[in-house]
C-alpha positions in Angstrom: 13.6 -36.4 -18.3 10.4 -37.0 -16.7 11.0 -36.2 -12.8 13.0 -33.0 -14.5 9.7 -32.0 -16.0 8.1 -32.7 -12.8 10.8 -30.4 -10.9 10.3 -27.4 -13.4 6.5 -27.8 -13.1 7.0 -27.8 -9.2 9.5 -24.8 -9.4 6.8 -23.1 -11.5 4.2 -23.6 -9.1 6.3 -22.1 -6.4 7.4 -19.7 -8.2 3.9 -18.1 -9.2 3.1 -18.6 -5.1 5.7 -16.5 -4.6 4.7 -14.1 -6.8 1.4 -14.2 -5.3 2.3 -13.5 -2.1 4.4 -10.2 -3.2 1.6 -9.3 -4.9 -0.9 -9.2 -1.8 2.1 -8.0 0.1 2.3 -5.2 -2.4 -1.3 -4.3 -2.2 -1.4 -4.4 1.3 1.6 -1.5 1.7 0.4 0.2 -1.4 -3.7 0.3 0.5 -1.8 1.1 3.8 0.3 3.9 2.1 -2.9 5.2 0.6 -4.5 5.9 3.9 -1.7 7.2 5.3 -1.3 9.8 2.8 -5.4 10.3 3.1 -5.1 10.8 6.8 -1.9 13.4 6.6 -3.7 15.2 3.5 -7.3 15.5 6.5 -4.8 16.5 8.9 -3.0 19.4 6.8 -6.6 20.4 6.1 -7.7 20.6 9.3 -4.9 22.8 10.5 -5.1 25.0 7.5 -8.8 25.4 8.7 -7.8 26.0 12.1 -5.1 28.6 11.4 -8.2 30.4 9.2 -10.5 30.6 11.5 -7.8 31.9 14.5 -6.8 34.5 11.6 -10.5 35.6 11.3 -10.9 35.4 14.8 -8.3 38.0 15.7 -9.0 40.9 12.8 
């Protein structure tokens, strides 16, 4: 009973590691998906800009 004990306290252990590392993994793709998203938002901006000014340039 007692090394059984020791196993699910080990699995545990592992277990919460695991769910550590998705976690961080998670963050990481969510931070990364976050920039990206900033970034392609500046971009769409920027050539809404653009095509406003060449508008304004040619009336």
């Amino acid at each position: 009973m007692s090394t059984q004990g020791g196993d699910n306290i080990e699995g545990s252990a592992r277990a919460s590691g695991v769910n550590l590392v998705d976690e961080l993994e998670f963050k990481t793709i969510s931070s990364a998906y976050q920039e990206a998203t900033r970034n392609l938002y500046a971009q769409q901006e920027a050539a809404r800009n653009l095509h406003v000014q060449e508008e304004n340039y040619v009336n």
